[in-house]
Phi, psi and omega in degrees: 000330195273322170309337162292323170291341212241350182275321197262014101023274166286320162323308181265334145311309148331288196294312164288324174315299209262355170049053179196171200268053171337035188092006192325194226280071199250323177258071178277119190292352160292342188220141196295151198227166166252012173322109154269156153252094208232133190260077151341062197264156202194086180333147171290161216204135166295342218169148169295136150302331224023240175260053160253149201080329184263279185192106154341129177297128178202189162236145185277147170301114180121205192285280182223165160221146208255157167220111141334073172223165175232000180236134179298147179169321180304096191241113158301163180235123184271336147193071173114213141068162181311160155309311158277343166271334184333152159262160197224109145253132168309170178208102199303116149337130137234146184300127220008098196198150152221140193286123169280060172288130153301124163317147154341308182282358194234341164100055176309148165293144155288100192217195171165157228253138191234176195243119167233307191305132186297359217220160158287139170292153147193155192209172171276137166168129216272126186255094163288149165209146194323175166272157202291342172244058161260158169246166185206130192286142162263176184302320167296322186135321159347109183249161208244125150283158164326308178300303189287319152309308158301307169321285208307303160336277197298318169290350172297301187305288163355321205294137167312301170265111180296315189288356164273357189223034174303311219263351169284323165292341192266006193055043190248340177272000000 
């Protein structure tokens, strides 16, 4: 509950900054979400991997996500572009500090968590997201409920061949 509180917060601070209507009454605390909370693991790897072992490049879904880690692994794309063409930077742990990414609908960074480490990952992390029937336009003209956008998403991470759901993954729909 408190991450949901400090999440919709960040949200309304954003929203006052950027002097606009952030997702305005979209999070009705009356109505079902698809909001989570999820404990992330990540095996120990024999060798850096790079990006096998870790989490596939993508942009998040929802509002914001809050993340918990104290171990490195959390990589941004600087700039742009495929994955494998991509510049890839880390984003350096800090000790109780936790990382804010703006959802996918907010223009989420593209990134993603890779195995480097000798020891197993494992992190926190919190998904605010919309109530499950707010709607949202993609860029075709397409209107989306919140559930069925996520759905659509979360099966995507699922797809056997990532490069058939690339653009899906990247938040390009």
């Amino acid at each position: 509950m408190e991450c949901n509180r400090i999440g919709l917060m960040i949200l309304g601070c954003l929203s006052k900054t950027l002097d606009c209507d952030l997702l305005e009454g979209k999070h009705d605390p009356n109505k079902q979400s698809t909001s989570a909370t999820a404990l992330l693991h990540y095996p120990v790897q024999p060798h850096n991997v790079g990006k096998s072992g870790g989490h596939v490049a993508h942009t998040d879904v929802g509002s914001l996500s809050i993340l918990f880690s104290y171990q490195e692994g959390l990589q941004i794309s600087r700039s742009g572009g495929d994955e494998a063409d991509a510049e890839w930077l880390y984003i350096k742990p800090k000790p109780d500090y936790a990382v804010i990414n703006v959802g996918h609908k907010l223009k989420s960074s593209y990134h993603r968590v890779v195995s480097v480490q000798k020891e197993a990952r494992a992190s926190v992390i919190y998904f605010l997201r919309p109530q499950m029937d707010a709607t949202f336009t993609d860029k075709e003209g397409k209107e989306w409920t919140s559930v069925d956008y996520h759905d659509m998403k979360f099966n995507a991470f699922r797809h056997d061949k990532a490069e058939e759901v690339h653009d899906i993954l990247r938040g390009d729909c």
